[in-house]
C-alpha positions in Angstrom: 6.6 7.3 10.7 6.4 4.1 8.4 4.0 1.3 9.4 4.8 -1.9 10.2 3.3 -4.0 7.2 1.4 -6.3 9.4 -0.4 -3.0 11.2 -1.0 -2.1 6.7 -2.5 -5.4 6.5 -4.5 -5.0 9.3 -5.5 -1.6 8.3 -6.3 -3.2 4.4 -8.7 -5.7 6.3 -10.5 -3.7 8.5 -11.4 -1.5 5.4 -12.5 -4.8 3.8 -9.7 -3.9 0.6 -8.1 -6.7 -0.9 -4.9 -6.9 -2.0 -6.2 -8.4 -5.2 -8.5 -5.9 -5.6 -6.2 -2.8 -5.8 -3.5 -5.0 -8.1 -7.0 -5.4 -10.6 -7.5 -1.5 -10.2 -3.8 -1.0 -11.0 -3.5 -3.6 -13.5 -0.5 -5.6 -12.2 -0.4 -8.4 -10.4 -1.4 -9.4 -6.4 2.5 -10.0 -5.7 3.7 -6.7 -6.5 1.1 -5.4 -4.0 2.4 -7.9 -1.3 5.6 -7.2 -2.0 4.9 -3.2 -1.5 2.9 -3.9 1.7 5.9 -5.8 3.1 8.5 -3.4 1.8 10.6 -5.7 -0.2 9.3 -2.8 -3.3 8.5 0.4 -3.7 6.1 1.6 -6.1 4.8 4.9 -5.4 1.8 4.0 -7.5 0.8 1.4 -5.3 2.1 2.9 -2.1 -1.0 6.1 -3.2 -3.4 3.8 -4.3 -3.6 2.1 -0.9 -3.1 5.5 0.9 -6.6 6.6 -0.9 -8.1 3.3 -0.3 -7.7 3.7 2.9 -8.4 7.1 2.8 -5.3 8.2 5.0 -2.0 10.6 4.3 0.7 9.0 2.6 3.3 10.6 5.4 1.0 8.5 7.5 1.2 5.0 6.2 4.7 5.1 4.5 6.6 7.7 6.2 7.8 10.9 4.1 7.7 10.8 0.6 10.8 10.0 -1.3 11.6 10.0 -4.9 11.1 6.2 -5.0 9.3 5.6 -8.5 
């Protein structure tokens, strides 16, 4: 089961991770990060590196894995 991106943000804040911080981590920019939160993108990159920050399953947060890049 996906989550809704406001129960991600939610998630993101309660950890006290930034969206700014995992775009510096990754190297790209804050809006790509928003936009994968809010599923308007899908970068599997992203998608993990907020599944480890979090330090919950990908199948959890974004539903089952697909072979989105």
């Amino acid at each position: 089961m996906k989550l809704h991106p406001q129960k991600i943000k939610a998630l993101m804040v309660e950890h006290g991770i930034s969206q700014a911080s995992i775009a510096r981590d990754l190297g790209i920019t804050r809006q790509v990060v928003c936009m994968v939160v809010a599923g308007t993108c899908v970068s599997r990159r992203v998608q993990e590196a907020i599944c480890r920050r979090l330090g919950r399953p990908f199948e959890e947060i974004w539903g089952p894995k697909s072979n989105a890049i």
